[in-house]
C-alpha positions in Angstrom: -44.1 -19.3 1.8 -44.8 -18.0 5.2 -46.8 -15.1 4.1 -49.1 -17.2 2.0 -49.7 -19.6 5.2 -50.5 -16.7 7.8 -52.6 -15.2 4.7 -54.3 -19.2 4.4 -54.9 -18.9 7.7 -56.3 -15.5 7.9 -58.7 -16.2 5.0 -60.0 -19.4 7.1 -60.1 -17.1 9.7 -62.7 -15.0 9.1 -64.8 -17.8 6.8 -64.7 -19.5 9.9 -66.4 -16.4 12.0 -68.5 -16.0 9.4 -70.0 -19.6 9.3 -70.3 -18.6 13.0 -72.1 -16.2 12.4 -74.7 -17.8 10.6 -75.1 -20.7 12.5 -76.1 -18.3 15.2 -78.8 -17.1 13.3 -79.7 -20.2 12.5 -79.9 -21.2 16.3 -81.8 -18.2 17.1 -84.3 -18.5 14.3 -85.2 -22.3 15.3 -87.2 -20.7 19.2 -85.0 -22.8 20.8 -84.0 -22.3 24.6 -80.8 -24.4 24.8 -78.4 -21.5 24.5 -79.3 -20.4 28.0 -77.7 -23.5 29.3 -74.2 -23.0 31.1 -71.6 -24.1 28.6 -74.5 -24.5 24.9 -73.0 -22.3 22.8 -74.8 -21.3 19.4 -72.3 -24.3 17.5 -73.1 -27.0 20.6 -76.7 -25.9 20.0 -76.6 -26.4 16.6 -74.9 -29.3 16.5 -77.5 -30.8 19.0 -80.6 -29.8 16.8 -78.8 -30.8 13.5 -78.5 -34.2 14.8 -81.5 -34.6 16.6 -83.6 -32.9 14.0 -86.8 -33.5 16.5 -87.4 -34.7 20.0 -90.6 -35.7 19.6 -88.9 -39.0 17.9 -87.7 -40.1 21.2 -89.5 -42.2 23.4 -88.2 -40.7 26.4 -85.3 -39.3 28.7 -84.0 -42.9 28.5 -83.7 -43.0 24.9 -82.0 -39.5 25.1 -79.0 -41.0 26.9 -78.7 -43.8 25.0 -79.0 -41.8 21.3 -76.3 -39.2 22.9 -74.1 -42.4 24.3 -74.1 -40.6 27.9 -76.4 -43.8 29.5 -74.1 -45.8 31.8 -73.5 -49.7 30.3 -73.5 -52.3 33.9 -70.3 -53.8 33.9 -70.4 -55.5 37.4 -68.6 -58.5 37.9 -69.1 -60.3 41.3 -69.3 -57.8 44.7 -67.6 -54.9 41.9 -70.8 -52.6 41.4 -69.4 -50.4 38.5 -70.6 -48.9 35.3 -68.9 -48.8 32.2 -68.7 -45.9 29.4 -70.9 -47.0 26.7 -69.8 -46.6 23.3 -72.5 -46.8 21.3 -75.0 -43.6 20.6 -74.3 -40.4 18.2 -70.8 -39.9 18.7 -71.7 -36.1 17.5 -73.8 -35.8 20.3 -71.8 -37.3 23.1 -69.1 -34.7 21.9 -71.7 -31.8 22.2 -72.2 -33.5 25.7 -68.6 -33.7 26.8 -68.5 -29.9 25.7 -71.1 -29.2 27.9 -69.7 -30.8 31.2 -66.3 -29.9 30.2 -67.7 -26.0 30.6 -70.0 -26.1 33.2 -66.9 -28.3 35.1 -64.7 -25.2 34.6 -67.1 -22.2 34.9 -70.7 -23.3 36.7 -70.6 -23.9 40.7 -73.6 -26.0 40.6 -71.6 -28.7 38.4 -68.4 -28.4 40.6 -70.1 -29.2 43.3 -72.4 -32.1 41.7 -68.4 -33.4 40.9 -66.8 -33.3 44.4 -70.1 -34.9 45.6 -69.7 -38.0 43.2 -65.6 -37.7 44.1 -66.9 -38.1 47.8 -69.5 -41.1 46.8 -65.9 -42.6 45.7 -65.7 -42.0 42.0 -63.2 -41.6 40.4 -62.5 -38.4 38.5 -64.1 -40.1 35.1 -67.0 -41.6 36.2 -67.9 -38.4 38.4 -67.4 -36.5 34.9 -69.9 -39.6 33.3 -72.1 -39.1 36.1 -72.3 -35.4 34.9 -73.0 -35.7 31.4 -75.7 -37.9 31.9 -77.1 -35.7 34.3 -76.7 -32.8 31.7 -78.5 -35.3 28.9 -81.4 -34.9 31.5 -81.4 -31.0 31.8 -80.8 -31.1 27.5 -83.4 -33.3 26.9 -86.1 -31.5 29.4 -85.6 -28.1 27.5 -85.7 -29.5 24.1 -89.2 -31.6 25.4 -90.3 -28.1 26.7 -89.1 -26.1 23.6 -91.3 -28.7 21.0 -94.1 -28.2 23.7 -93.6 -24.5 23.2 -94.0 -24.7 19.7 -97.2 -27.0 19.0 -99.0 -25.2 21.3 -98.5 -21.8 19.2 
């Protein structure tokens, strides 16, 4: 029973890398430029695009954060300035956003120190990490604007 699990697994595996595979191509063969973010891998990439389909559809950065759930919600209550996570949005894209700052968190400089700023601004670890994704929504959203510029001027 063993063998046929490990063999299960082997055979998922290598479909796996193979789907992988492809979805790389697929990535490459769109023109697009988010792969040479810190932390957009071909899958976060195509995740992004699949969901999106095309920028052009969205009014603005704005609309970015709120479609990818990354824009901050007010929940201020009397001299309490705060802002709340906000639920709503393509939960497929907030996950390809959380990947993102969860990467650049670990292996980019430029986001570690964009964090211990926010940390020393007084936010808490989660908020600072909110704080990042949205700012990454930005970046995301300027290159996709950039790459569908790209494109219908060719």
């Amino acid at each position: 029973m063993l063998r046929d699990a490990l063999k299960r697994v082997a055979e998922l595996d290598s479909t796996a890398h193979a789907l992988e595979k492809q979805i790389d191509a697929l990535v490459k063969a769109s023109g697009t430029s988010l792969t040479q973010i810190v932390g957009v891998a071909a899958i976060t990439a195509g995740r992004i695009l699949g969901e999106l389909r095309d920028v052009g559809r969205l009014s603005g950065q704005a609309a970015f954060g709120a479609l990818t759930g990354t824009a901050p919600v007010p929940a201020s209550s009397g001299k309490t300035d705060r802002w709340r996570l906000n639920r709503g949005g393509n939960r497929q894209l907030n996950r390809a956003m959380h990947t993102i700052a969860l990467t650049q968190s670990h292996h980019d400089p430029r986001a570690r120190a964009y964090l211990e700023q926010k940390r020393a601004a007084g936010k808490t670890d989660r908020e600072a990490m909110r704080c990042l994704k949205r700012h990454l929504a930005r970046v995301v959203y300027r290159r996709l604007a950039a790459d569908r510029a790209l494109i219908h001027l060719t």
